[in-house]
C-alpha positions as CSV (number, residue, x, y, z in Angstrom):
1,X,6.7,-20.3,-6.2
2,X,3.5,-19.5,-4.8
3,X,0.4,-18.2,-6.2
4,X,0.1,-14.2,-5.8
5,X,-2.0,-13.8,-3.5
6,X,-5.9,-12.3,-4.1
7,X,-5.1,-9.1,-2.4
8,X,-1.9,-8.2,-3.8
9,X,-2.0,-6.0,-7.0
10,X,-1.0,-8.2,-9.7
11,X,0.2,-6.7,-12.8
12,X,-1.9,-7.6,-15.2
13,X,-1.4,-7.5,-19.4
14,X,-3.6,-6.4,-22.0
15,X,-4.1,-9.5,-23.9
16,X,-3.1,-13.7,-23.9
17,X,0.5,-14.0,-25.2
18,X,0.6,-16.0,-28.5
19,X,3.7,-16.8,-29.5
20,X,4.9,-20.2,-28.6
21,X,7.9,-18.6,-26.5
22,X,5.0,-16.8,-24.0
23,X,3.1,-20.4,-24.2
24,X,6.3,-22.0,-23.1
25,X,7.1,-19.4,-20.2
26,X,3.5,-18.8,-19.2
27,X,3.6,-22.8,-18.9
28,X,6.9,-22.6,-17.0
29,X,4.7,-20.4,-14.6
30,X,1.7,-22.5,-14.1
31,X,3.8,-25.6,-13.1
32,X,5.7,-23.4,-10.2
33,X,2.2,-22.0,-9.2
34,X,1.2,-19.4,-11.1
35,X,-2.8,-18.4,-11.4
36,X,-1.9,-15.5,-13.5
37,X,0.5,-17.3,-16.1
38,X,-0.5,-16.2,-19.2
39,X,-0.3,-12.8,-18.3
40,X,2.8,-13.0,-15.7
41,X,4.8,-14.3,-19.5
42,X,3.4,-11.0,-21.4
43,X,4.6,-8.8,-18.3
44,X,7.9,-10.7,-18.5
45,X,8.5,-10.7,-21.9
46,X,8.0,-6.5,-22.5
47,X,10.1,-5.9,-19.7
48,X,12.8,-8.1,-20.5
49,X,15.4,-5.8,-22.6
50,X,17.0,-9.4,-24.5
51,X,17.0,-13.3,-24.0
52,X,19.2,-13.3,-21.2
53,X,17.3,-11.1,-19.1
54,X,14.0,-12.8,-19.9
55,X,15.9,-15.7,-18.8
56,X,16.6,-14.5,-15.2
57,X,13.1,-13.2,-15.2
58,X,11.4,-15.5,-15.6
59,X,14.3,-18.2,-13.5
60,X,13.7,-15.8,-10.5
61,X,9.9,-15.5,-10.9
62,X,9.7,-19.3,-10.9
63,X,11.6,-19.3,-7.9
64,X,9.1,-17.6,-5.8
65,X,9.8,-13.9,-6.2
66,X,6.9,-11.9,-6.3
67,X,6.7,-10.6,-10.3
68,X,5.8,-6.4,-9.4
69,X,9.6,-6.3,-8.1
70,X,10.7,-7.9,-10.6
71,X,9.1,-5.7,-13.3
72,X,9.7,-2.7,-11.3
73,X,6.4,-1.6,-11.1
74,X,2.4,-2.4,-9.9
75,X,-1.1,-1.5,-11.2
76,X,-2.7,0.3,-8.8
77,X,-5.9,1.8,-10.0
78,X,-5.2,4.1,-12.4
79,X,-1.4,4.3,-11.5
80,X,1.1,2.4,-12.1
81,X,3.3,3.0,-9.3
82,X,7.4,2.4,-9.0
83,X,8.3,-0.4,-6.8
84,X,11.7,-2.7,-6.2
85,X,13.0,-5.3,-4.0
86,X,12.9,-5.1,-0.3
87,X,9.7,-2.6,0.2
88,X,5.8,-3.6,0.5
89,X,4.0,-3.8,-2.3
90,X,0.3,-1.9,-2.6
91,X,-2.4,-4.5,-2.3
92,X,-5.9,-4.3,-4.3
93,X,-7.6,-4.0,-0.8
94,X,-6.3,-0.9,-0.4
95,X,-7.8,0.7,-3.5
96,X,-10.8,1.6,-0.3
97,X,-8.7,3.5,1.3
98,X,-7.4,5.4,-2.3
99,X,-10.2,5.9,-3.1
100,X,-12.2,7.2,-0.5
101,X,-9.4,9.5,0.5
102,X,-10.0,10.9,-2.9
103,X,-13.9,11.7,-2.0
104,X,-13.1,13.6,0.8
105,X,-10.2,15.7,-0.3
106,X,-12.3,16.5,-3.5
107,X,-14.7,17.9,-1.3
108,X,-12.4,19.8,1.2
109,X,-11.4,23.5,0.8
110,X,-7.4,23.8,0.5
111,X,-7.0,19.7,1.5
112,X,-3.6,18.8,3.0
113,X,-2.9,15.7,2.8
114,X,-0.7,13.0,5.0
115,X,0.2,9.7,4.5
116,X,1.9,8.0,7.4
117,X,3.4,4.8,7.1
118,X,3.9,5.4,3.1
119,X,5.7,2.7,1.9
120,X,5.9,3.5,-2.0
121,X,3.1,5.8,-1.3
122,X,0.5,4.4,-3.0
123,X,-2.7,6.3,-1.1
124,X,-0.8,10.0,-1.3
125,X,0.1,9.0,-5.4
126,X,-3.6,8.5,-6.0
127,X,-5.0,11.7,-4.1
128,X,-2.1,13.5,-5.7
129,X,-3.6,12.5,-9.5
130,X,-6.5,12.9,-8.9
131,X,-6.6,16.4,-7.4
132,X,-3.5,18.2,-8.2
133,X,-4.0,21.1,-6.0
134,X,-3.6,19.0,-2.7
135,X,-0.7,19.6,-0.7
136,X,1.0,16.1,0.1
137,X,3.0,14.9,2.5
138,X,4.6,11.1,3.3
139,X,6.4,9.6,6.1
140,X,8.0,6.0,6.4
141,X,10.8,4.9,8.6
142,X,12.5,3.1,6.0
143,X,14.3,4.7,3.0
144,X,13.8,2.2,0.6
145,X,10.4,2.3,-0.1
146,X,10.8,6.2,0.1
147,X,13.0,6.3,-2.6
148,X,10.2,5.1,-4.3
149,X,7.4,7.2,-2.9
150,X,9.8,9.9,-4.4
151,X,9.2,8.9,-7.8
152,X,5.8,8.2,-7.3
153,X,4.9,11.6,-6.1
154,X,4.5,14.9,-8.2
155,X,7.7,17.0,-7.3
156,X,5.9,19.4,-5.0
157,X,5.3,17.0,-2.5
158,X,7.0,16.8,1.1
159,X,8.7,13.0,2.5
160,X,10.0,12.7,5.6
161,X,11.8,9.7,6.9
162,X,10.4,8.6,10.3
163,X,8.8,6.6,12.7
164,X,4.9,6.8,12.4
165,X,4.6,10.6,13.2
166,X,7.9,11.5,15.0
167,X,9.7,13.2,12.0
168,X,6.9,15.8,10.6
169,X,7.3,19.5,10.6
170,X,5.9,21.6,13.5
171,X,4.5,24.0,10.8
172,X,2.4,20.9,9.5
173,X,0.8,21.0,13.0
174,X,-3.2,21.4,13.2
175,X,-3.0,21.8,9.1
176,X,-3.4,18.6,8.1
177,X,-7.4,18.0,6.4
178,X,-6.9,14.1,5.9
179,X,-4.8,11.8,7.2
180,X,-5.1,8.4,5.5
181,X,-2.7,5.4,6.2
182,X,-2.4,1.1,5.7
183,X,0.0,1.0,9.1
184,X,1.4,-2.5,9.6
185,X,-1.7,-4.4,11.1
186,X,-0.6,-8.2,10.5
187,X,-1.4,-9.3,14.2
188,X,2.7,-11.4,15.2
189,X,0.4,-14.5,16.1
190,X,-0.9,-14.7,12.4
191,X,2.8,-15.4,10.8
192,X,1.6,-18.3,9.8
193,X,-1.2,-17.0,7.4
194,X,0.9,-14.5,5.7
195,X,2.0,-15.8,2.3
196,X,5.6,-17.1,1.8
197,X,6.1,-14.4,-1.0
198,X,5.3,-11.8,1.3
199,X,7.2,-13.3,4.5
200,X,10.4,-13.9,2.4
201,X,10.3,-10.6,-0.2
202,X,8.6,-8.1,2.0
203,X,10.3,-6.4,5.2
204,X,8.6,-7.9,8.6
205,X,8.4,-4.7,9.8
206,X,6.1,-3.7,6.9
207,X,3.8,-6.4,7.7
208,X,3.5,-7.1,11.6
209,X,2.5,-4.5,14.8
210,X,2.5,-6.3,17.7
211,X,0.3,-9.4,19.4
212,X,-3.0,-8.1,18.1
213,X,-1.1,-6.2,15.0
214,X,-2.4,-2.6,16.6
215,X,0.2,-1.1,18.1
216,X,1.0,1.2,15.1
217,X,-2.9,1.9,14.6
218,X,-2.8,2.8,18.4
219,X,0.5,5.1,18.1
220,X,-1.8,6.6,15.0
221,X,-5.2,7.5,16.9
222,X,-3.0,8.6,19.9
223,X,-0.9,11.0,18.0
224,X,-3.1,12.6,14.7
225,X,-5.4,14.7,16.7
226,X,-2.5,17.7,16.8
227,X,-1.5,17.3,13.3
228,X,-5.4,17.8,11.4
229,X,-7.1,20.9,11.3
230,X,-10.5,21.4,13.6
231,X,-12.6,20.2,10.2
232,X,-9.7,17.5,9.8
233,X,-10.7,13.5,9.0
234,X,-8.4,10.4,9.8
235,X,-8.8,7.0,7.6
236,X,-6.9,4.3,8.8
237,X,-6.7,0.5,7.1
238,X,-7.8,-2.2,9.2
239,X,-8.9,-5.5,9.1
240,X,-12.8,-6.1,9.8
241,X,-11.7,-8.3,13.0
242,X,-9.5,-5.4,14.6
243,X,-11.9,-2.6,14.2
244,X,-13.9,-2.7,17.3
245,X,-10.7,-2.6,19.4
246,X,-9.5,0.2,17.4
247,X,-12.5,2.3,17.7
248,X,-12.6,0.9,21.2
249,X,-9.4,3.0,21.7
250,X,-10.1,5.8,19.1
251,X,-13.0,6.5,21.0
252,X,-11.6,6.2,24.6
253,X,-8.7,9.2,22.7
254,X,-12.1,11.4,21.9
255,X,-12.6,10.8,18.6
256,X,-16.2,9.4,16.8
257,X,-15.2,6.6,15.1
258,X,-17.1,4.8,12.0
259,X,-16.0,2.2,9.7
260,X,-16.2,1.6,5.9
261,X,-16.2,-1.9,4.7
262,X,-14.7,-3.3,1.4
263,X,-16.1,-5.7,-0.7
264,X,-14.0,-8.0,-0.3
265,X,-15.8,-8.5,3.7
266,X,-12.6,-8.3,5.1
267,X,-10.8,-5.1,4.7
268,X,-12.3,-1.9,6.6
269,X,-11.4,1.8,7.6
270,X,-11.6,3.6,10.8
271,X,-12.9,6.5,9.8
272,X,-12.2,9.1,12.5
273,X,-13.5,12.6,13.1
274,X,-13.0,15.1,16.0
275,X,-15.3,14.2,18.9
């Protein structure tokens, strides 16, 4: 097992175990790797329903698979989102994009929002609690994660299964007042940097776009511009080394492009506007 790594949301527990069972698992942790032990043993033991569960809990997360599957759910801000095995699990990083989707739809008049490349839904969850009047809609090409995104979601909101924008509505055409996505962006040459949790838990196609890890960012700037209304803003997840080629190519499409950093000095959004 691995550490999780810093971006990742790690479930995280109110308080240190104390019983000499959580001091024994959360010890069974550290040895395999864990950074988080003490509280990985408190998430494991509340979830586990008897001993032999917590057994295969804890047998699995020692293993190397990554604990917010496990436990069937992640922190993510304020929610605590519904996630399983087999789709991509919301990273901290992208609390940016959440939140500053959240700004702007707060300040828009009748905001409907999009969230391509969903996954769970993690960006379209927050917006949704925050301002309950927005309009939502998702789209992901795989249905695993959308079965999530479903339970994630208030019940008025719209998921389409899809490849980046083919599957949306023609009524949702030139409606749209944000558009705010984390596309795949893991350039294929960086394999090797990607943590083995990720690489053996996560689907690939979740996690890598291409040589340069733009082509879904591309297919994104080259397709929005008929979706969002004339006052309409596009936020797109990159990282800090892609976004002068993106804006490059956002700009070259006709839009003005800016970018919004994190604090982590890695993590930034193209922030796109009509030109």
């Amino acid at each position: 097992m691995t550490s999780p790594p810093v971006d990742t949301v790690v479930v995280m527990g109110t308080g240190s175990p104390s019983s000499g069972r959580a001091r024994a698992i959360a010890d069974r942790l550290r040895a395999a790797g864990s950074v988080f032990a003490e509280e990985e043993a408190a998430i494991l033991l509340d979830a586990a329903r008897d001993d032999a569960e917590l057994a295969s809990l804890v047998a699995r997360r020692v293993a190397g698979e990554p604990i917010e599957p496990l436990v069937g759910w992640v922190r993510f801000g304020p929610l605590r989102l519904e996630v399983g095995p087999g789709v991509f699990v919301p990273r901290q990083r992208s609390l940016l994009l959440a939140r500053a989707a959240v700004r702007i739809v707060r300040a828009q008049d009748e905001p409907v929002v999009l969230e391509p490349f969903c996954g769970v839904a993690p960006i379209a969850a927050t917006v949704a609690a925050a301002v309950p009047t927005a309009e939502i809609h998702v789209t992901d090409v795989d249905a695993t994660p959308l079965r999530f995104a479903r339970r994630n979601l208030p019940s008025g909101a719209q998921v389409y299964q899809g490849a980046g924008l083919a599957h949306l509505p023609m009524a949702l055409r030139g409606r749209v007042s944000l558009a705010a996505s984390v596309p795949p962006y893991v350039p294929e040459r960086e394999r090797h940097l990607v943590p083995r949790e990720a690489l053996e838990h996560e689907p690939p196609a979740a996690l890598f776009a291409g040589a340069d890890g733009l082509d879904h960012v591309c297919d994104l700037v080259a397709g929005l511009a008929v979706w969002l209304r004339p006052d309409g803003r596009a936020l797109i997840e990159v990282h800090r080394s892609q976004w002068s080629a993106a804006a490059e190519h956002a700009r070259a499409q006709g839009w003005r492009a800016s970018r919004r950093t994190g604090s982590d000095g890695q993590t930034v959004l193209l922030d796109l506007r009509a030109g």
